[in-house]
BAFIVO-803429 format. One record per residue: residue number from 1; residue in three letters; chain; x, y, z of N, C-alpha, C, O in turn. Coordinates in nm, 4 decimals, decimal comma. Example, Ala and Ser with C-alpha at 12.3 -4.5 7.8 and 13.67 -1.06 7.14 Angstrom:
BEGIN
i_aa_ch_neast_nnorth_nup_caeast_canorth_caup_ceast_cnorth_cup_oeast_onorth_oup
1_ALA_A_1,3190_-0,5690_0,7800_1,2300_-0,4500_0,7800_1,3200_-0,3300_0,7800_1,4236_-0,3319_0,8465
2_SER_A_1,2850_-0,2250_0,7080_1,3670_-0,1060_0,7140_1,2900_0,0030_0,7870_1,3409_0,1138_0,8039
END
This chain:
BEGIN
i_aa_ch_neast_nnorth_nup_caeast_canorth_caup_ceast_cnorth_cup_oeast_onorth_oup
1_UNK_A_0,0849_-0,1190_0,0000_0,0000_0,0000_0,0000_0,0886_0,1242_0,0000_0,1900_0,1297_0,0696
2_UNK_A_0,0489_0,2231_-0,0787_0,1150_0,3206_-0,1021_0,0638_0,4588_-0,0434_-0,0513_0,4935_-0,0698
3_UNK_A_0,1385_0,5325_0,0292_0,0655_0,7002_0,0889_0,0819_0,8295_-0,0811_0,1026_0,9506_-0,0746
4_UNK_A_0,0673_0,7627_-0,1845_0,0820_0,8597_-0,2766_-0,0904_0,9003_-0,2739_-0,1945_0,8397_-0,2485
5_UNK_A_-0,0569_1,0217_-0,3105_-0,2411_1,1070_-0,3237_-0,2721_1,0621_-0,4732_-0,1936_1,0500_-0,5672
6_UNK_A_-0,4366_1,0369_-0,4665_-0,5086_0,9812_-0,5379_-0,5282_1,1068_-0,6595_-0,5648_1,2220_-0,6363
7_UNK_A_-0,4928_1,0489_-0,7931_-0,5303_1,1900_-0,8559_-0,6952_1,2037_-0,8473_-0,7481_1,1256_-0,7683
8_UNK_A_-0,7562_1,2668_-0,8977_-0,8568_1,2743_-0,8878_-0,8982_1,2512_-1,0306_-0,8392_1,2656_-1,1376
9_UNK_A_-1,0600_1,1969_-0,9862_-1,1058_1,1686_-1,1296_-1,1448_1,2638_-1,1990_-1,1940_1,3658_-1,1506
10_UNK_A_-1,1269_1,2417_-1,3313_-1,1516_1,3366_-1,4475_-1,3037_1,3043_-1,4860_-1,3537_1,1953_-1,5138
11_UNK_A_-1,3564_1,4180_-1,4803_-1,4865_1,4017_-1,5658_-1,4706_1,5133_-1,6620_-1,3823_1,5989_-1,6682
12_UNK_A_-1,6158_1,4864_-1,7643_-1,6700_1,5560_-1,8605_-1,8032_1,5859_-1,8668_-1,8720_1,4902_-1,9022
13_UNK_A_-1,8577_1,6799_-1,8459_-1,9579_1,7779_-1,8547_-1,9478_1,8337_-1,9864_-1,8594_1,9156_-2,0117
14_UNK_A_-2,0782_1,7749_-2,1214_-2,1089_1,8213_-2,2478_-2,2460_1,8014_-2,2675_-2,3209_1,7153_-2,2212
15_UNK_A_-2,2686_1,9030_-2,3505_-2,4180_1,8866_-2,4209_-2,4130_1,8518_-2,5483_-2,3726_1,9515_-2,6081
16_UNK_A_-2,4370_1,7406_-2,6448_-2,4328_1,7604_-2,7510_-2,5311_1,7054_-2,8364_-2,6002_1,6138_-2,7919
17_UNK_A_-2,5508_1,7505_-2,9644_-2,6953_1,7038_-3,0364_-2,6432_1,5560_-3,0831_-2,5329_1,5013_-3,0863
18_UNK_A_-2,7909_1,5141_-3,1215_-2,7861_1,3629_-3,1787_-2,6520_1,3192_-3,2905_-2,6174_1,2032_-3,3127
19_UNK_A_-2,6008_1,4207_-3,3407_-2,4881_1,4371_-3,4173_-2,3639_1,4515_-3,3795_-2,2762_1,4382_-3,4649
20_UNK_A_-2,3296_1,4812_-3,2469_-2,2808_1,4857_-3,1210_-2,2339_1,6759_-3,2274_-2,1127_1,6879_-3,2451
21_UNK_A_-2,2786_1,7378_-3,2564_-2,2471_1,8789_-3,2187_-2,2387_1,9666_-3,1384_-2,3410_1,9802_-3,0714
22_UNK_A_-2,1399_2,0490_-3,1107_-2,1965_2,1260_-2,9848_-2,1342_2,2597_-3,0097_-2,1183_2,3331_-2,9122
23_UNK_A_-2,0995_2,2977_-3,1207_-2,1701_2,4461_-3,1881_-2,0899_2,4909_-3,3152_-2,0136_2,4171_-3,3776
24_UNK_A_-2,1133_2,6014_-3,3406_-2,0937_2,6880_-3,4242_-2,0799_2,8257_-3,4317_-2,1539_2,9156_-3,3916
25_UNK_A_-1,9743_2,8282_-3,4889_-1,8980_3,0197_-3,4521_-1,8511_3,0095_-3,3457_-1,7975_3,1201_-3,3389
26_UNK_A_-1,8235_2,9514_-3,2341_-1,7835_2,9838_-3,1367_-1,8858_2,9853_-2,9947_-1,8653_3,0166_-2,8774
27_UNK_A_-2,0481_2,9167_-3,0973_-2,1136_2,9858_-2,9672_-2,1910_2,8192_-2,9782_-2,1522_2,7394_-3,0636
28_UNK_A_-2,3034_2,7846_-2,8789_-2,3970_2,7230_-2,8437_-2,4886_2,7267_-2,9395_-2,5238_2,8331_-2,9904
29_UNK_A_-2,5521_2,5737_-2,9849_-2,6851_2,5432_-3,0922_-2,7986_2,5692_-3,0252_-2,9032_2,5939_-3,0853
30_UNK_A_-2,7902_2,5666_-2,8964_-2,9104_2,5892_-2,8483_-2,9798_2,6992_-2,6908_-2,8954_2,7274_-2,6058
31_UNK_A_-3,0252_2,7150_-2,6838_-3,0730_2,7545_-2,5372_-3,1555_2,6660_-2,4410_-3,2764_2,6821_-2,4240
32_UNK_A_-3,1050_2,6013_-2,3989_-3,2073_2,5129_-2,2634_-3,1866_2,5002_-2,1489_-3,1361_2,4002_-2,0980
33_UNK_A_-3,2365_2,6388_-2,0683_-3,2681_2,6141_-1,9400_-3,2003_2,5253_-1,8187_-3,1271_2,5495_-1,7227
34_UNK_A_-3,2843_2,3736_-1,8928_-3,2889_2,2788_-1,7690_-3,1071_2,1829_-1,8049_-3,0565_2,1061_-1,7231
35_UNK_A_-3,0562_2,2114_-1,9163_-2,8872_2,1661_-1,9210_-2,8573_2,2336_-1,8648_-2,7924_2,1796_-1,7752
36_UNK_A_-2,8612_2,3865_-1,8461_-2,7900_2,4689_-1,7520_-2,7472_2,4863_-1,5798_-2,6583_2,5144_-1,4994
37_UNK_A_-2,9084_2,4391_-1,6018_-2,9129_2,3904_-1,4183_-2,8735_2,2733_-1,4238_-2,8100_2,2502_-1,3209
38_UNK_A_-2,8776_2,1763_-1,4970_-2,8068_2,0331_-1,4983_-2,6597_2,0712_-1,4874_-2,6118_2,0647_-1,3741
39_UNK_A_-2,5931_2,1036_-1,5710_-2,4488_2,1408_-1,5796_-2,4159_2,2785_-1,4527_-2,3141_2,2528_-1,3883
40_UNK_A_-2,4620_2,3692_-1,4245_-2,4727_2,4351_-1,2607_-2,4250_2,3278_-1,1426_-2,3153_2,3164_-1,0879
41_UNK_A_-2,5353_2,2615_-1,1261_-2,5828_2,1802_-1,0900_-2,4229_2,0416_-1,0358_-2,3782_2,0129_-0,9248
42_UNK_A_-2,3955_2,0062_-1,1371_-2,2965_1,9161_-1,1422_-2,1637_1,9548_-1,0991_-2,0849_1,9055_-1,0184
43_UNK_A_-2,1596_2,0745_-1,1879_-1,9800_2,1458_-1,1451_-1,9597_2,2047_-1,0228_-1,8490_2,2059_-0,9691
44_UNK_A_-2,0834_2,2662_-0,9625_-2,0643_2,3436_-0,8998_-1,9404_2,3382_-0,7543_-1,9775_2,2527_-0,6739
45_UNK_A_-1,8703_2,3763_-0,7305_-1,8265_2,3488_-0,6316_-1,6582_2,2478_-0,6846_-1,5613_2,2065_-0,6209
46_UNK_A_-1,6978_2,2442_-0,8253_-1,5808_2,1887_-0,8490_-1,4522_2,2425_-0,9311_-1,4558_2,3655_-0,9354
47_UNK_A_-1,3768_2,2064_-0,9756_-1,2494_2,2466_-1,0391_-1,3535_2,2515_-1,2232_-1,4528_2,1798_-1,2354
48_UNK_A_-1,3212_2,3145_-1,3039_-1,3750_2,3513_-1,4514_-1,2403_2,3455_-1,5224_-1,1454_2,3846_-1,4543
49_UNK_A_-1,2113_2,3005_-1,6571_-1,1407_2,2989_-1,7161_-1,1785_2,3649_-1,8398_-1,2960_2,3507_-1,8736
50_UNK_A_-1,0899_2,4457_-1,9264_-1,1824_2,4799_-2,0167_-1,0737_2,5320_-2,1702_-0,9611_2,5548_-2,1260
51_UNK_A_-1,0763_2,5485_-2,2824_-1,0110_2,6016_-2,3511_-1,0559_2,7926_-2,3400_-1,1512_2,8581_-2,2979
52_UNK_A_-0,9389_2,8177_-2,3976_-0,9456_2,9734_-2,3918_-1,0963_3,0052_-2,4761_-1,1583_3,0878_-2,4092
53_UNK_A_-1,1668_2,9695_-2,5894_-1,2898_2,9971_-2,7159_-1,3189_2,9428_-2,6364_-1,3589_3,0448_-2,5801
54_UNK_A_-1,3468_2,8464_-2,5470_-1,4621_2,8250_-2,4767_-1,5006_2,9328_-2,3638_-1,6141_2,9724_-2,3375
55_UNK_A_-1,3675_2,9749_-2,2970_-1,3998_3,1025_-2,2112_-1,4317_3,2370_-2,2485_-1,4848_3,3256_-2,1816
56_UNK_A_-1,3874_3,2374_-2,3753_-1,4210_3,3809_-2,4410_-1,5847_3,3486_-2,4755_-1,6643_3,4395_-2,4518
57_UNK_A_-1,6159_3,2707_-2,5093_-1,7844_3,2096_-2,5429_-1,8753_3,2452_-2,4254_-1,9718_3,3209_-2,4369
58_UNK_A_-1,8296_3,1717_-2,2845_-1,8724_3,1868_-2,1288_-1,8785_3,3315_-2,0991_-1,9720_3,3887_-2,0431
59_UNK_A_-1,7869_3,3760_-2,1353_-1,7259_3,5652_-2,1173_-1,7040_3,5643_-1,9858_-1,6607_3,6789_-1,9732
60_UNK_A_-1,7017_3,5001_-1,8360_-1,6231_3,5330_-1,7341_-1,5968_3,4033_-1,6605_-1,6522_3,3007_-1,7000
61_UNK_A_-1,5056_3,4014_-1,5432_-1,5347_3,2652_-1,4683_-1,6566_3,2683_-1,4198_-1,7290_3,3598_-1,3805
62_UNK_A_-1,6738_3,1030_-1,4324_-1,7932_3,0352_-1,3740_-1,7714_3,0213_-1,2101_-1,6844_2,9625_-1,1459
63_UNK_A_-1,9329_3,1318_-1,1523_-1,9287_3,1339_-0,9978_-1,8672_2,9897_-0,9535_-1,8685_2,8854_-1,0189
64_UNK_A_-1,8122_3,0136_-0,8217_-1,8613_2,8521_-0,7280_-1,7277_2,7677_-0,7732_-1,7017_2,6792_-0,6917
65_UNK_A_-1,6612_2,7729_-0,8547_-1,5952_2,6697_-0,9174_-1,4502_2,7351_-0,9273_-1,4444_2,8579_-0,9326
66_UNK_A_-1,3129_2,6473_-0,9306_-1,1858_2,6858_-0,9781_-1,2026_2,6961_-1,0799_-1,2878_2,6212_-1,1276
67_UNK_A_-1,1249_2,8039_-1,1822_-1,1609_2,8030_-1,3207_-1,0082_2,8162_-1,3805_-0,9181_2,8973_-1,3595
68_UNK_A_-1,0208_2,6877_-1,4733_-0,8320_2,6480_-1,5283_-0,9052_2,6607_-1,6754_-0,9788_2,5792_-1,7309
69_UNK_A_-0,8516_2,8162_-1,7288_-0,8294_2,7734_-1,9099_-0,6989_2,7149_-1,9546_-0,5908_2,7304_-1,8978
70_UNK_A_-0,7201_2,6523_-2,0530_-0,5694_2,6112_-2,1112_-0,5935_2,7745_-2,2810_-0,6773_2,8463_-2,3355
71_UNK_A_-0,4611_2,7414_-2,2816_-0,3862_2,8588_-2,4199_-0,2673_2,8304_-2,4298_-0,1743_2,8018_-2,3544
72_UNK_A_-0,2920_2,8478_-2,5769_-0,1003_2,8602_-2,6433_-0,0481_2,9909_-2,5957_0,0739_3,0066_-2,5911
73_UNK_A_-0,1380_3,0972_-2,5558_-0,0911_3,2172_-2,5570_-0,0387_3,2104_-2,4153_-0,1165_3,2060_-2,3200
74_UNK_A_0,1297_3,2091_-2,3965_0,1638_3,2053_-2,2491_0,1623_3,3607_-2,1642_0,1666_3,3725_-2,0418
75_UNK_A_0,1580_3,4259_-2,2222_0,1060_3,5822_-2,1940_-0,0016_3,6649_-2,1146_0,0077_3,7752_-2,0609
76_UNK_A_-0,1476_3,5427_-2,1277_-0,2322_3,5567_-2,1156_-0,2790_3,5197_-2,0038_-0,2771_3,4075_-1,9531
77_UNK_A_-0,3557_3,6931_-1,9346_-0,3787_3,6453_-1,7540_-0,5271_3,7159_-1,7876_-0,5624_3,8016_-1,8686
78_UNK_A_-0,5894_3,6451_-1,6954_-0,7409_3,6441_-1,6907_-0,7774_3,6706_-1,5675_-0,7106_3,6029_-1,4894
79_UNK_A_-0,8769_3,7596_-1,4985_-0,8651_3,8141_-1,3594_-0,9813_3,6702_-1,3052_-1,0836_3,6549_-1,3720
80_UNK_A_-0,9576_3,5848_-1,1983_-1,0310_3,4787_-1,1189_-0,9603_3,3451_-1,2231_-0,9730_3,2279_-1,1875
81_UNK_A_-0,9225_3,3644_-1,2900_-0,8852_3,2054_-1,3306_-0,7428_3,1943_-1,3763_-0,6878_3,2877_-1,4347
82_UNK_A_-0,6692_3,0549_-1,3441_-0,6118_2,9953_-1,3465_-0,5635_2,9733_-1,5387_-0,6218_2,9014_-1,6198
83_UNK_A_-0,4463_3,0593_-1,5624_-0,4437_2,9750_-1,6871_-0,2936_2,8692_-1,7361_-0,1933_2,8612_-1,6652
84_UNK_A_-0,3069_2,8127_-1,8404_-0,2080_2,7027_-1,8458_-0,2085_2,6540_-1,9626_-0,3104_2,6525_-2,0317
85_UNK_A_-0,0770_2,6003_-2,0069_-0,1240_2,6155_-2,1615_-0,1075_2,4559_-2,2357_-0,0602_2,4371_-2,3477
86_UNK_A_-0,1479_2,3722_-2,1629_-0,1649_2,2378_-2,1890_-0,2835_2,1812_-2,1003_-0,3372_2,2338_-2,0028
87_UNK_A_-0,3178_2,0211_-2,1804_-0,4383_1,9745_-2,0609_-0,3511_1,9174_-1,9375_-0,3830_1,9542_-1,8244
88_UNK_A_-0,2363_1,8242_-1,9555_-0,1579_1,8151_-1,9293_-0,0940_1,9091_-1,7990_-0,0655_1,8561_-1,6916
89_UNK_A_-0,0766_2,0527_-1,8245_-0,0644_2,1252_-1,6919_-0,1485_2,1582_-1,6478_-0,1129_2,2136_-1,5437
90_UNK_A_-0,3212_2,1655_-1,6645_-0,4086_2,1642_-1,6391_-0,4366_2,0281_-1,5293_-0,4914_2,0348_-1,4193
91_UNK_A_-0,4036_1,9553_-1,5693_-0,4167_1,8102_-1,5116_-0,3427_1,7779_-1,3860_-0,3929_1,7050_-1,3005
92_UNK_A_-0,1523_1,8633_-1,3660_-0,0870_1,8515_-1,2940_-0,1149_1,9379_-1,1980_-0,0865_1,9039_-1,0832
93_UNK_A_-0,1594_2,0326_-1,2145_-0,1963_2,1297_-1,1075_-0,3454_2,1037_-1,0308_-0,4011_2,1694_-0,9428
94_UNK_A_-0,3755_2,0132_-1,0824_-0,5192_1,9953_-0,9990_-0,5179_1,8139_-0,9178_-0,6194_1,7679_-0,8655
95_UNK_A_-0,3847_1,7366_-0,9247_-0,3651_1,6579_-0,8836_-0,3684_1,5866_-0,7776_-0,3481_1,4674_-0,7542
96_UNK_A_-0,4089_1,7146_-0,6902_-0,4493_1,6493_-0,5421_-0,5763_1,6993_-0,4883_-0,6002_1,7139_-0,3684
97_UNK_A_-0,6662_1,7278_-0,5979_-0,8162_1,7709_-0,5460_-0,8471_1,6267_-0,5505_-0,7868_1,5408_-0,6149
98_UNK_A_-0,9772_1,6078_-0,4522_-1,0189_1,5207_-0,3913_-1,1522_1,4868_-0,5021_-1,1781_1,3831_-0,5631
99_UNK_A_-1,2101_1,5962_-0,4998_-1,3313_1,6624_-0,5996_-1,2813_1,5943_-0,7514_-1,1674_1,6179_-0,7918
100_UNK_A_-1,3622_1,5209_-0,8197_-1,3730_1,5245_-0,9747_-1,3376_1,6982_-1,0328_-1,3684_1,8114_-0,9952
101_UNK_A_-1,2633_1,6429_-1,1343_-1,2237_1,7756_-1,2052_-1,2729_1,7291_-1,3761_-1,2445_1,6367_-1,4523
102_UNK_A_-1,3751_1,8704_-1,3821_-1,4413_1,8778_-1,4958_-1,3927_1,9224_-1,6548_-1,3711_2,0395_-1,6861
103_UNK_A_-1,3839_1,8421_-1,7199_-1,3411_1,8872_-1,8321_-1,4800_1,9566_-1,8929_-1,5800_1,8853_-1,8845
104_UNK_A_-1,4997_2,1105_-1,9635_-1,6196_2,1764_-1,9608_-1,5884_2,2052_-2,1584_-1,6832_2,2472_-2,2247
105_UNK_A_-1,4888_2,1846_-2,2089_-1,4992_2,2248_-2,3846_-1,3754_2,2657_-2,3910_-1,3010_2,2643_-2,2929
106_UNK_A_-1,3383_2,3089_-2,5148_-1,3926_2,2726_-2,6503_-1,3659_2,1639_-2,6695_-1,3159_2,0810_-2,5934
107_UNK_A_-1,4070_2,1533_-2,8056_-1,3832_2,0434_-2,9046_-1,2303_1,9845_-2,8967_-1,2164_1,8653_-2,9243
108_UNK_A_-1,1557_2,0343_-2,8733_-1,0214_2,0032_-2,9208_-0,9374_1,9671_-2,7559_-0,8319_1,9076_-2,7342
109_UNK_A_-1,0154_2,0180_-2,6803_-0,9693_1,9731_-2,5236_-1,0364_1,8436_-2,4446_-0,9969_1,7971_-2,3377
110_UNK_A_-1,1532_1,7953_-2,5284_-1,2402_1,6958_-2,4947_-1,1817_1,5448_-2,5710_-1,1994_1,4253_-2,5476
111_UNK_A_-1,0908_1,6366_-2,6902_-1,0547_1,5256_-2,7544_-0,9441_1,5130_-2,6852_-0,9150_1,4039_-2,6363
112_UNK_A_-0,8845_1,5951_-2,6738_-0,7368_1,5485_-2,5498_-0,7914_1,4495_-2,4473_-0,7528_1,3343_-2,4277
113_UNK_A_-0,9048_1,5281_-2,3757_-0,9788_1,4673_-2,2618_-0,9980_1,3061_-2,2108_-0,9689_1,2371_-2,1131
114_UNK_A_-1,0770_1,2898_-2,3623_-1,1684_1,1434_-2,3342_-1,0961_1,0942_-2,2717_-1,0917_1,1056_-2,1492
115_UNK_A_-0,9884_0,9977_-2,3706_-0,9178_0,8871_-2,3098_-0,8655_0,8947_-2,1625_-0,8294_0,7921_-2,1048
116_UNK_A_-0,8631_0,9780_-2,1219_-0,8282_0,9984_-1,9725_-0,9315_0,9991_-1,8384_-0,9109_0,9833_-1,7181
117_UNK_A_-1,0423_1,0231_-1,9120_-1,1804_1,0634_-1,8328_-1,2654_0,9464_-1,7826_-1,3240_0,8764_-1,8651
118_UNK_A_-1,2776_0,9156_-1,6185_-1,3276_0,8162_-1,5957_-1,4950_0,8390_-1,5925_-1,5791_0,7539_-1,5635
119_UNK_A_-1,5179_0,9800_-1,6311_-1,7350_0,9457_-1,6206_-1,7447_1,0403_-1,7347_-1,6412_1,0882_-1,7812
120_UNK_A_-1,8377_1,0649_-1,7736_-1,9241_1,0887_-1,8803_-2,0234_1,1860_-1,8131_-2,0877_1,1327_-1,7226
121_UNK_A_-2,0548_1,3333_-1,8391_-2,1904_1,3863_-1,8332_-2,3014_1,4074_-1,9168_-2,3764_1,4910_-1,8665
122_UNK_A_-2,3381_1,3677_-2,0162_-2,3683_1,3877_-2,1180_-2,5130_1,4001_-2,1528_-2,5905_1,3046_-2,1466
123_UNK_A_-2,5487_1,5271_-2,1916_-2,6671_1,5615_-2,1957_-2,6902_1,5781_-2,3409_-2,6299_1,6628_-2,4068
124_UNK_A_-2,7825_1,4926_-2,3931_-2,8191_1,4983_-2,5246_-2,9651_1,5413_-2,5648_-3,0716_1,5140_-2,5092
125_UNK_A_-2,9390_1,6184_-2,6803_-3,0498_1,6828_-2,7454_-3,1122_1,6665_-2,8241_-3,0877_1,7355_-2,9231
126_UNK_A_-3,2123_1,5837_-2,8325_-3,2416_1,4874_-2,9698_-3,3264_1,5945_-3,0744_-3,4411_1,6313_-3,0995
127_UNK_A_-3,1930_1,6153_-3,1138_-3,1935_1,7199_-3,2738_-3,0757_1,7323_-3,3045_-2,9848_1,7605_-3,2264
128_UNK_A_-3,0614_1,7023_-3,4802_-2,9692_1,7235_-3,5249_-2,8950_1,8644_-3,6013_-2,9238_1,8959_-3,7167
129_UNK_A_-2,8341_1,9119_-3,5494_-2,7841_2,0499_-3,5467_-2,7185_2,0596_-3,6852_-2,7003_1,9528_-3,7436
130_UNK_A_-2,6810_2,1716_-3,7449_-2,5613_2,2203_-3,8197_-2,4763_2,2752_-3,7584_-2,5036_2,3734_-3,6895
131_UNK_A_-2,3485_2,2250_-3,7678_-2,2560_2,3069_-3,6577_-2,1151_2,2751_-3,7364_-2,1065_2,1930_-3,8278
132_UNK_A_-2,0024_2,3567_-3,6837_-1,8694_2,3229_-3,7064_-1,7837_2,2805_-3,6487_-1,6667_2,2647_-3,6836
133_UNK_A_-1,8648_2,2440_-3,4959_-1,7623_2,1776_-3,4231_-1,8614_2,0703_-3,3505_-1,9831_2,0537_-3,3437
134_UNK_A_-1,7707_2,0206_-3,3112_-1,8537_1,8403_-3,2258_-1,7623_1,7478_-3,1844_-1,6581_1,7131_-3,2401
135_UNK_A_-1,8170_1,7061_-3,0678_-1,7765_1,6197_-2,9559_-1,7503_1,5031_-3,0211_-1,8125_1,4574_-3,1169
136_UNK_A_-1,6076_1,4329_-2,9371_-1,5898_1,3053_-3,0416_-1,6857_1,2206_-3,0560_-1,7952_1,2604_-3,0162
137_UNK_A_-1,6799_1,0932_-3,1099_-1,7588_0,9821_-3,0964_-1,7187_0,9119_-3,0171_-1,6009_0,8792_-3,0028
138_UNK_A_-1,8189_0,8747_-2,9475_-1,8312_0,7574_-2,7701_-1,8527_0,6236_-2,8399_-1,9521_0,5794_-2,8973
139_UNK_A_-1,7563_0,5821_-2,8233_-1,7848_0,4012_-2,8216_-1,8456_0,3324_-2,6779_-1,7953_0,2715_-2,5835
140_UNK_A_-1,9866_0,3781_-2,7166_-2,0540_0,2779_-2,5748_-1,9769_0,1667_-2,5170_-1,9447_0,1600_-2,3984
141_UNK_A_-1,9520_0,0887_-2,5985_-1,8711_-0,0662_-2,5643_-1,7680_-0,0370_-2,4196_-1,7382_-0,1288_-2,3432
142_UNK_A_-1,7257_0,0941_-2,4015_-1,6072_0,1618_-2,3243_-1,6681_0,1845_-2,2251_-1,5923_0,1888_-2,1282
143_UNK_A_-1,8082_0,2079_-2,1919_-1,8705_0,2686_-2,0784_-1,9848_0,1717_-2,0490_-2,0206_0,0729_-2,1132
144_UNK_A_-2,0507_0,2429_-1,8955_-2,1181_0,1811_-1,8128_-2,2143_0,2514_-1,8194_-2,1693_0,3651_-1,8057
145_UNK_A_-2,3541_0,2592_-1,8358_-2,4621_0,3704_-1,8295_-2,4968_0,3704_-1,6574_-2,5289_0,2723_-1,5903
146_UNK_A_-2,4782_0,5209_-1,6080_-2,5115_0,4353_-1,4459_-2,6483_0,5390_-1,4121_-2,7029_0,5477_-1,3021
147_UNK_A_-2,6882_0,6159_-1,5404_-2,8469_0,6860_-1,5279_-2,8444_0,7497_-1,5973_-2,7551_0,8340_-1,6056
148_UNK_A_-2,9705_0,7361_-1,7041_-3,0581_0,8081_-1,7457_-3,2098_0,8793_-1,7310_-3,3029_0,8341_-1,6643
149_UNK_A_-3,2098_0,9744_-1,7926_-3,2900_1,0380_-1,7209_-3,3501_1,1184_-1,8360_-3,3193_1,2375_-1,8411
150_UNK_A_-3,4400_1,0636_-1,9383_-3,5098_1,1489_-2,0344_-3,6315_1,2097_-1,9976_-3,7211_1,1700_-1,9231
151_UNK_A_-3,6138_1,3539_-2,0886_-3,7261_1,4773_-2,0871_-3,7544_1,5176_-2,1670_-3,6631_1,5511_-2,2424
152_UNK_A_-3,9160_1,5491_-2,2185_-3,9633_1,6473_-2,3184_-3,9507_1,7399_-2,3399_-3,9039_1,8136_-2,2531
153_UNK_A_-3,9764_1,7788_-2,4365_-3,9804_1,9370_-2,4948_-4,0726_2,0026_-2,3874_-4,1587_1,9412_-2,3245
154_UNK_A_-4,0396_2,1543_-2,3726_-4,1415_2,2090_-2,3118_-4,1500_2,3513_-2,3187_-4,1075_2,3925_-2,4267
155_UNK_A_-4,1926_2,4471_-2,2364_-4,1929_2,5915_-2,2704_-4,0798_2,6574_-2,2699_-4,0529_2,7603_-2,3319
156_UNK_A_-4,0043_2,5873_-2,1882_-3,8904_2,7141_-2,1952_-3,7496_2,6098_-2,2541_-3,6472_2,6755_-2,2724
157_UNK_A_-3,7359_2,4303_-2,2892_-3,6631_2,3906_-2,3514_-3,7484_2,3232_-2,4575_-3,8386_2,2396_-2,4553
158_UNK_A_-3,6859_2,3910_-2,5494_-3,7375_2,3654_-2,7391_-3,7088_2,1883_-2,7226_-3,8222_2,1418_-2,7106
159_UNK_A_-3,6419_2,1117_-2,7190_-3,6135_1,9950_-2,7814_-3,6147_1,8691_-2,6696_-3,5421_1,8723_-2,5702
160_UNK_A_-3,6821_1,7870_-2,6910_-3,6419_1,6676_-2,6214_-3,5084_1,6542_-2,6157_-3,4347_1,6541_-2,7143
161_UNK_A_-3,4590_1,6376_-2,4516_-3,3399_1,5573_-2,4336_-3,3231_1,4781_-2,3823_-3,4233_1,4067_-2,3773
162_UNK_A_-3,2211_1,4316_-2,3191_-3,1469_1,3014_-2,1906_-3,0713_1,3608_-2,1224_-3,0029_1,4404_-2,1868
163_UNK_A_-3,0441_1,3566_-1,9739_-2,9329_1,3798_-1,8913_-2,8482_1,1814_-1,9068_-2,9125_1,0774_-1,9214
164_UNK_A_-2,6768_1,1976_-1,8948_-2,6895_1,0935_-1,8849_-2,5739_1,0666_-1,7951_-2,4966_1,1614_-1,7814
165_UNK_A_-2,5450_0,9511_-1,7279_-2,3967_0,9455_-1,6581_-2,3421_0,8420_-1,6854_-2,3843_0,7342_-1,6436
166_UNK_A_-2,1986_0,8584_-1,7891_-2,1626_0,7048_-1,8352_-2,0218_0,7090_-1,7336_-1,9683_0,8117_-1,6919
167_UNK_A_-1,9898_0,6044_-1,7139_-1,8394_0,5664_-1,6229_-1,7900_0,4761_-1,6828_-1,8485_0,3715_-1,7109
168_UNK_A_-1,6717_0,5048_-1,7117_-1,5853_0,4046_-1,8094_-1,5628_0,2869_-1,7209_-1,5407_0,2872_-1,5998
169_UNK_A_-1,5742_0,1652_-1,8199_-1,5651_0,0165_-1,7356_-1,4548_-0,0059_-1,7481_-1,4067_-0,1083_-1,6996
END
């Protein structure tokens, strides 16, 4: 038995359409409410990981939470958050939180992400978007479904979705 500290697990917190998109220009396909408080909801209180276009998208840190952007730009200081310019030093500096640390976007940090990420948040929007960017493809075969939780359309969210929580087996 070893006294080394446990890294902490990596999660991922995404919304993405049946196409696994999750936007265009820089911004969000959709507006819904109840992902927001879902994703609120989940991070809160925890470490956020994020690319720089994803924080310029957000426009400030997210209350409640440590906020780590990664950037190539080593120059670049942001007033409340943490920046770093790999996932990698993103990853080393949060190595002894106890707390799951959230991987929150883009596209290109999720793909760094996966393979490393022991749960899944994944809230899907059953509609297929036009977009220019999107979340990799999930090989179910890799994961464990440990809840779902589907919802209708309604007044204030346009589209049927799913909340879901996969944990890699």
């Amino acid at each position: 038995m070893t006294n080394e500290p446990k890294s902490p697990t990596l999660s991922i917190a995404v919304a993405v359409g049946e196409n696994f998109a999750i936007g265009k220009n820089n911004q969000l396909l959709w507006h819904m409410p109840a992902d927001l408080k879902f994703f609120k909801q989940t991070t809160s209180g925890h470490t956020v990981v994020m690319g720089r276009k994803t924080f310029d998208s957000v426009g400030r840190p997210l209350p409640n939470r440590r906020n780590i952007v990664i950037t190539r730009d080593s120059s670049l200081k942001i007033d409340g958050v943490e920046v770093v310019n790999s996932l990698d030093e993103a990853l080393e500096i949060t190595k002894n939180e106890e707390k799951p640390v959230f991987i929150v976007g883009g596209a290109e940090i999720y793909r760094q992400a996966l393979p490393k990420t022991d749960t899944l948040y994944l809230t899907t929007i059953h509609h297929i978007f036009d977009a220019d960017t999107f979340f990799p493809a999930i090989d179910r075969d890799e994961w464990d479904l440990v809840s779902s939780d589907p919802h209708k359309a309604d007044e204030k969210n346009k589209y049927d979705y799913t909340f879901e929580v996969l944990k890699r087996r």
